[in-house]
FILO-190924 format. One record per residue (C-alpha): residue number from 1; residue in three letters; x, y, z. Coordinates in steps of 0.1 Angstrom, whole numbers, m for minus. Layout:
<rs>
> num,residuo,u,v,w
> NUM,ALA,X,Y,Z
...
</rs>
This chain:
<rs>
> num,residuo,u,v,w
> 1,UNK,m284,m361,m262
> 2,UNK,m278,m381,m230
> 3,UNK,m307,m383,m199
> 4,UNK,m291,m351,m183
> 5,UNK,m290,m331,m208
> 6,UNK,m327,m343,m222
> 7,UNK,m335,m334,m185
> 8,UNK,m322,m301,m185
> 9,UNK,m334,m294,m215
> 10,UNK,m369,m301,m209
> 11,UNK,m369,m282,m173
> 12,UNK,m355,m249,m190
> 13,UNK,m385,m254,m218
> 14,UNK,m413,m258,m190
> 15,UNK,m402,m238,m160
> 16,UNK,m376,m212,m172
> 17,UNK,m383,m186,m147
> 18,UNK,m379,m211,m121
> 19,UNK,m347,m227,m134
> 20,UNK,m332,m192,m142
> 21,UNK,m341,m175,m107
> 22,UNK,m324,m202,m91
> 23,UNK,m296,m197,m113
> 24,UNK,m293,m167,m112
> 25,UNK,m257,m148,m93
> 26,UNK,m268,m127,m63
> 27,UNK,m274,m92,m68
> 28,UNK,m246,m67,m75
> 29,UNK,m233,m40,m52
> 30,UNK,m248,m5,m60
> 31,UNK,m234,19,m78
> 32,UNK,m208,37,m60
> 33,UNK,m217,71,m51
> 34,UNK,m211,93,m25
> 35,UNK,m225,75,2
> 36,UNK,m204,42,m6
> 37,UNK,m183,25,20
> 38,UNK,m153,2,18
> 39,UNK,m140,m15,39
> 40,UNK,m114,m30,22
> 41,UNK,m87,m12,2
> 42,UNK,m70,21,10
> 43,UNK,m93,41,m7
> 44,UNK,m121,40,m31
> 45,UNK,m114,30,m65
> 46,UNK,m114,60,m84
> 47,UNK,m137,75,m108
> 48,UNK,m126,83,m140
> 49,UNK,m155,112,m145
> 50,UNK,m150,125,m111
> 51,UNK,m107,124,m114
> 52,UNK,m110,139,m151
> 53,UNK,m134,168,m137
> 54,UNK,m115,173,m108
> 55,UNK,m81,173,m128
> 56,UNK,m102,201,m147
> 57,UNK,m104,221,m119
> 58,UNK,m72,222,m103
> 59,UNK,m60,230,m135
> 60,UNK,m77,263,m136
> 61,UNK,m61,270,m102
> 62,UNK,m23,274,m113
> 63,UNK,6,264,m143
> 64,UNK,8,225,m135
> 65,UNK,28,216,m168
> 66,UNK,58,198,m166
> 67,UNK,86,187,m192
> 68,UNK,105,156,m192
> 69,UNK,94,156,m155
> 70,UNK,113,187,m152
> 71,UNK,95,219,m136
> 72,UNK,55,226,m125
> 73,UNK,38,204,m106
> 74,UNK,59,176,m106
> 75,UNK,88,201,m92
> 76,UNK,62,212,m66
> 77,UNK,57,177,m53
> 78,UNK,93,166,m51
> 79,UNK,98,196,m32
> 80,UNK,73,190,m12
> 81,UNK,80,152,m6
> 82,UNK,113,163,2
> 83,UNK,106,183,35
> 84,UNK,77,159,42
> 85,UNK,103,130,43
> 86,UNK,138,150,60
> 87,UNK,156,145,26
> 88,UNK,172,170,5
> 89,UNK,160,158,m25
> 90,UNK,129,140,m41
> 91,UNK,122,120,m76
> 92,UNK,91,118,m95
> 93,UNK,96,76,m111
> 94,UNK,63,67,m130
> 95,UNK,61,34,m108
> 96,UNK,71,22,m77
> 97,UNK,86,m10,m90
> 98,UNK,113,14,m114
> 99,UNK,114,37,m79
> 100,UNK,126,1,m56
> 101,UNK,152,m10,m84
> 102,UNK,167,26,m88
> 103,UNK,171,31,m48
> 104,UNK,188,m6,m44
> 105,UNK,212,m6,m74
> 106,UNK,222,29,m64
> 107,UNK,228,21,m28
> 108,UNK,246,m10,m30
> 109,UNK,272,4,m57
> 110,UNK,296,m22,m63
> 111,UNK,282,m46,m43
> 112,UNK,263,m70,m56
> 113,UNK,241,m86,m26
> 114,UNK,209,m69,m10
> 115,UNK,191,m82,23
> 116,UNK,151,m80,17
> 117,UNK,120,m93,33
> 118,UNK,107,m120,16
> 119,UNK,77,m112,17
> 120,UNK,85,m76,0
> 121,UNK,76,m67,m33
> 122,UNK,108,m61,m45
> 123,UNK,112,m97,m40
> 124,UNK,80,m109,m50
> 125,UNK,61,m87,m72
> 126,UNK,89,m72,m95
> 127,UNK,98,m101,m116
> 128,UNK,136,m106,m107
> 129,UNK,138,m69,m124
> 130,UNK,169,m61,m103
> 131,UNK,188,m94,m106
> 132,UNK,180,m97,m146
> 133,UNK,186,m56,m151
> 134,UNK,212,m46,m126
> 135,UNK,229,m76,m119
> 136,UNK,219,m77,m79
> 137,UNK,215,m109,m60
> 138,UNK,183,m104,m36
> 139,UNK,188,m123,m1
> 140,UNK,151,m126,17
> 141,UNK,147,m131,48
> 142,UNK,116,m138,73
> 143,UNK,96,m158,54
> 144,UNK,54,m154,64
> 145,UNK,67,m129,86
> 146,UNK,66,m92,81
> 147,UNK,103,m90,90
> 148,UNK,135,m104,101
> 149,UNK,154,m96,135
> 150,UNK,186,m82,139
> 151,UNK,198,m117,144
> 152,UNK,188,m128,110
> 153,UNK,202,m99,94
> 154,UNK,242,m104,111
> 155,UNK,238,m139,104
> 156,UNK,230,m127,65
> 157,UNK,260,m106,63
> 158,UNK,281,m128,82
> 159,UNK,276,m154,57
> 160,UNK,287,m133,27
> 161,UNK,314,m118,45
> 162,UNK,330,m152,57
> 163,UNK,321,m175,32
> 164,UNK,345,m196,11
> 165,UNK,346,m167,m11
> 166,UNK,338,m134,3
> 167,UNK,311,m110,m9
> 168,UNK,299,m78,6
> 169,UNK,260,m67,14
> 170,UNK,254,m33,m1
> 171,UNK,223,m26,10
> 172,UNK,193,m38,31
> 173,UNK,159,m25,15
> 174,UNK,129,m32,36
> 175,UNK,97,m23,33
> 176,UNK,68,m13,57
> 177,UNK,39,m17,61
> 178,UNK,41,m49,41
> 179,UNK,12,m57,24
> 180,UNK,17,m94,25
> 181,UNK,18,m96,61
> 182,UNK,m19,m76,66
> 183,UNK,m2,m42,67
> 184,UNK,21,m49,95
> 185,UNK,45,m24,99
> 186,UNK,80,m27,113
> 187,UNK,84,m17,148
> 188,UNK,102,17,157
> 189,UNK,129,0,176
> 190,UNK,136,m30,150
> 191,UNK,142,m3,126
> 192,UNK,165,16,149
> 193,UNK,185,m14,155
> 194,UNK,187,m25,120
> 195,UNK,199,11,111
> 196,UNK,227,18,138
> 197,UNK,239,m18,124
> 198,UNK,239,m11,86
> 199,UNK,258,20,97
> 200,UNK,282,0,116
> 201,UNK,289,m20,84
> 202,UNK,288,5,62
> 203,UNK,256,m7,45
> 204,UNK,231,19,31
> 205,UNK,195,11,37
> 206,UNK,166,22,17
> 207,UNK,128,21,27
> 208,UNK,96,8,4
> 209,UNK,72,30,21
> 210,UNK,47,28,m5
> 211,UNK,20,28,18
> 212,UNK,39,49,47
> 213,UNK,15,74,48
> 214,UNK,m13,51,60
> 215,UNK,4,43,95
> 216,UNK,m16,56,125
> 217,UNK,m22,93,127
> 218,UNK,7,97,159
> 219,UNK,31,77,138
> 220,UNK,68,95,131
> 221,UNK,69,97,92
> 222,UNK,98,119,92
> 223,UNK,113,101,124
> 224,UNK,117,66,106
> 225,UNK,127,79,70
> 226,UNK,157,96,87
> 227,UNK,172,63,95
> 228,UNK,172,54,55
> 229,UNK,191,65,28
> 230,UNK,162,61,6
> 231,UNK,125,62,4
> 232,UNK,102,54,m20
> 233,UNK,61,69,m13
> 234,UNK,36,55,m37
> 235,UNK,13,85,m53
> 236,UNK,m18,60,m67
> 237,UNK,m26,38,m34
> 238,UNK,m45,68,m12
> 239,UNK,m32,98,m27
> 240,UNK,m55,100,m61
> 241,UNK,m36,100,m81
> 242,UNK,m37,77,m116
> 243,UNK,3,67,m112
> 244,UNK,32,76,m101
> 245,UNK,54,72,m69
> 246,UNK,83,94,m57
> 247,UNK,117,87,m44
> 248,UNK,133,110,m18
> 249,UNK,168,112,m9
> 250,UNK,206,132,m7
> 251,UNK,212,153,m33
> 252,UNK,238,132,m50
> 253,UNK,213,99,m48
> 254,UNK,183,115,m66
> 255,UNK,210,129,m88
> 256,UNK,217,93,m95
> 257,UNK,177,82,m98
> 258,UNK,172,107,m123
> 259,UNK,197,98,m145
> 260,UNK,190,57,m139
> 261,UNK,154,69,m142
> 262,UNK,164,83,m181
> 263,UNK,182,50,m191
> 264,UNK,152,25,m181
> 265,UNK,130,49,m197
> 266,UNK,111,65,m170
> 267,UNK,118,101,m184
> 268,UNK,82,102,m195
> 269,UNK,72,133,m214
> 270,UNK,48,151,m187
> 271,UNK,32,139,m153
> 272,UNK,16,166,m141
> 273,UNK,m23,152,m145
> 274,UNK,m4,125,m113
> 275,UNK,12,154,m94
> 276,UNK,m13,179,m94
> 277,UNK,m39,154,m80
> 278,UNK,m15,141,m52
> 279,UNK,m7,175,m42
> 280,UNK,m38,183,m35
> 281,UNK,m50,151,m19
> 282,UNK,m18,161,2
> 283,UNK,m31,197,13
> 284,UNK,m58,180,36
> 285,UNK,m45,144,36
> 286,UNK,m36,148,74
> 287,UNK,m69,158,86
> 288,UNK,m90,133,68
> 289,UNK,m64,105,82
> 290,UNK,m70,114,116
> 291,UNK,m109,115,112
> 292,UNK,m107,81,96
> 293,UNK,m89,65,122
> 294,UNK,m111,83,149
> 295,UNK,m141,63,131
> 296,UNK,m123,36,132
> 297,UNK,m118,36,164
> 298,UNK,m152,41,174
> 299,UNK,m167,14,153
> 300,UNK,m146,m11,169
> 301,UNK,m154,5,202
> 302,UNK,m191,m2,194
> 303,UNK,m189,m37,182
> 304,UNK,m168,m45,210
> 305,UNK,m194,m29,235
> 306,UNK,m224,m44,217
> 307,UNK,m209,m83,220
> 308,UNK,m207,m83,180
> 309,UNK,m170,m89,174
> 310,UNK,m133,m81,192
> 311,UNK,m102,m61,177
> 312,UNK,m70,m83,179
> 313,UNK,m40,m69,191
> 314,UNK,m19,m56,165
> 315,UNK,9,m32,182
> 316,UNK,26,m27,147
> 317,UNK,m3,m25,124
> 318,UNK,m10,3,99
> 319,UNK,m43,11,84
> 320,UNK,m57,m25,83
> 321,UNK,m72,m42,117
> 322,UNK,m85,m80,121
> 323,UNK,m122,m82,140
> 324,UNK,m134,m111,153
> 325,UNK,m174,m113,146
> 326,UNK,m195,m134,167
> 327,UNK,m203,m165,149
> 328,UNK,m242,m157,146
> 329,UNK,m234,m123,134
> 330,UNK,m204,m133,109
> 331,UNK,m228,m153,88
> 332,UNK,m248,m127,70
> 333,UNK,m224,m100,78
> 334,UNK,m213,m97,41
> 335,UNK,m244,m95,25
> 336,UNK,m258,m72,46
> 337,UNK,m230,m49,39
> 338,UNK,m231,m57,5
> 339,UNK,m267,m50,1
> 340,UNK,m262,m15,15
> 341,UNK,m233,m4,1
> 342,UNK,m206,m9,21
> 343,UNK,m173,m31,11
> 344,UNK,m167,m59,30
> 345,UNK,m141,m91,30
> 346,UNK,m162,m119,38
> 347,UNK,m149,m134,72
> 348,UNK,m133,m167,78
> 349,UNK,m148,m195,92
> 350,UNK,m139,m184,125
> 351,UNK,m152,m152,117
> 352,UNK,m125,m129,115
> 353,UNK,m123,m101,89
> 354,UNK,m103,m72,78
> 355,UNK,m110,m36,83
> 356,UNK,m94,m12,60
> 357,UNK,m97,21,74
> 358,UNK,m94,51,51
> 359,UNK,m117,80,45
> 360,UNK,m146,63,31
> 361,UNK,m152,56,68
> 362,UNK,m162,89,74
> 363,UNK,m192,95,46
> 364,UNK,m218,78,73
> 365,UNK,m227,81,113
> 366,UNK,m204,47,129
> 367,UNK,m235,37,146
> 368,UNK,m249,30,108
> 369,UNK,m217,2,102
> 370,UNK,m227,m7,137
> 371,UNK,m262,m12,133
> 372,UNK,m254,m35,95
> 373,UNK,m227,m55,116
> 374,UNK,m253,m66,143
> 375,UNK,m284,m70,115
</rs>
């Protein structure tokens, strides 16, 4: 045994409550109940007890069984997607990874190039699925950025039009918000101007909107999935359920999905515990939206009013906001929200943080979250 060790050895033998308390990790959060807060995340993570009894109980309300993804309350929630999104027709896909690859490969058709965000996850979370299993060759754009600009996109198709050797762009997927650029969505107009060119060009476009649902309360849903071919919703982020996304669309599309779906093995044998819990997260999804973003809005009202912290600008952003915290009040901010039960990303040295906002936001008074940001 060397000095250190002897050392160690000898302090843990005379003083172990000493040595241990100062070894010892800081205290957990509590438990999550109904009064926990987080700020972070689009919703709370979800309780199995609580999903499994409230599963139970919608259950008991009406026939939810499905087959093959075929009928009940998977059939319900296509439908329902369907109108939601403008499209004639809607997919149940177990993920949202299957639901990207399915809308691309049938999009671009014989083409075998697809513009994408490189900060997307089709590009960067979906492990070259579509190049290795449908032979596509994924051309990202706007790297660190949330998007690219017309520009980027003419100068991507002119290059695989006019190269050397010719190749066509089948289809442009983008997605938005994009969670790699803090939720930034792509602005109303870009989108417009990306859309009247793919049109021009004959290239179909197809939207991730996985967390679409989350944009502000006043935001066109139905306005911006009418400029895609495709769009993908994910069912697990915010809406409850365990998995599951959907994939809206023409007729003859979806008709396409489903039968891709079936080949990659996404026919899964029933769904309905997924559908049954997003529909009815859906029936009042609206209205506990708004009242979250109201909150929202107050709280950063208040801290801005108090001198504690500033919102930054963020024209295009979705359900996530950036604070600035005074320096003082940054320090401790974390724990103190930690101690009483509400989520918070630690802030940066310069003290900014991130502010989820989603429904949890709305189980205390905002002069409570006020009050813990101050101390």
């Amino acid at each position: 045994m060397d000095r250190r060790q002897f050392l160690t050895a000898s302090l843990l033998a005379l003083t172990p409550g000493v040595v241990l308390a100062q070894a010892a990790p800081p205290s957990p959060f509590p438990p999550v109940d109904a009064r926990s807060v987080w700020l972070v995340g689009d919703s709370a993570p979800p309780d199995a007890v609580k999903t499994a009894a409230r599963l139970a109980d919608l259950v008991q309300q009406g026939k939810p069984r499905d087959s093959y993804l075929a009928g009940g309350a998977v059939a319900e929630l296509e439908k329902r997607f369907a109108a939601m999104l403008g499209k004639e027709d809607c997919a149940f896909l177990p993920t949202g990874t299957l639901a990207n690859h399915v809308a691309v490969r049938i999009l671009a058709g014989d083409a075998t190039r697809v513009i994408v965000q490189h900060e997307s996850h089709l590009y960067r979370d979906e492990s070259d699925a579509t190049q290795l299993l449908s032979g596509l060759n994924l051309v990202d754009l706007a790297p660190g950025r949330a998007g690219p600009s017309l520009d980027e996109i003419k100068a991507a198709v002119d290059e695989a039009e006019n190269g050397p050797y010719p190749l066509k762009i089948g289809a442009i997927s983008l997605e938005s918000p994009v969670r790699r650029a803090g939720g930034e969505m792509l602005s109303p107009a870009l989108l417009a101007e990306i859309a009247a060119y793919a049109r021009g060009k004959s290239i179909r476009l197809h939207l991730d909107g996985a967390r679409l649902l989350l944009a502000p309360p006043a935001y066109d849903i139905a306005g911006t999935a009418a400029l895609f071919d495709t769009v993908y919703v994910s069912l697990y982020k915010y809406l409850d359920a365990p998995f599951g996304a959907v994939l809206a669309g023409s007729k003859a599309d979806i008709a396409k999905a489903r039968a891709l779906r079936h080949q990659f093995g996404g026919t899964i044998y029933q769904a309905w515990p997924a559908a049954v819990l997003a529909l009815a997260a859906l029936d009042d999804f609206q209205a506990r939206h708004k009242a979250a973003f109201a909150a929202a809005d107050q709280l950063f009202a208040g801290l801005e009013k108090a001198g504690a912290a500033r919102l930054k600008p963020a024209p295009n952003a979705s359900n996530i906001r950036h604070i600035v915290l005074n320096p003082k009040l940054a320090e401790g901010a974390f724990d103190r929200m930690r101690v009483a039960g509400v989520r918070l990303l630690k802030p940066q040295k310069d003290g900014t943080t991130e502010v989820w906002i989603n429904d949890t936001l709305t189980r205390r008074p905002v002069d409570d979250y006020v009050k813990l940001f101050l101390g």
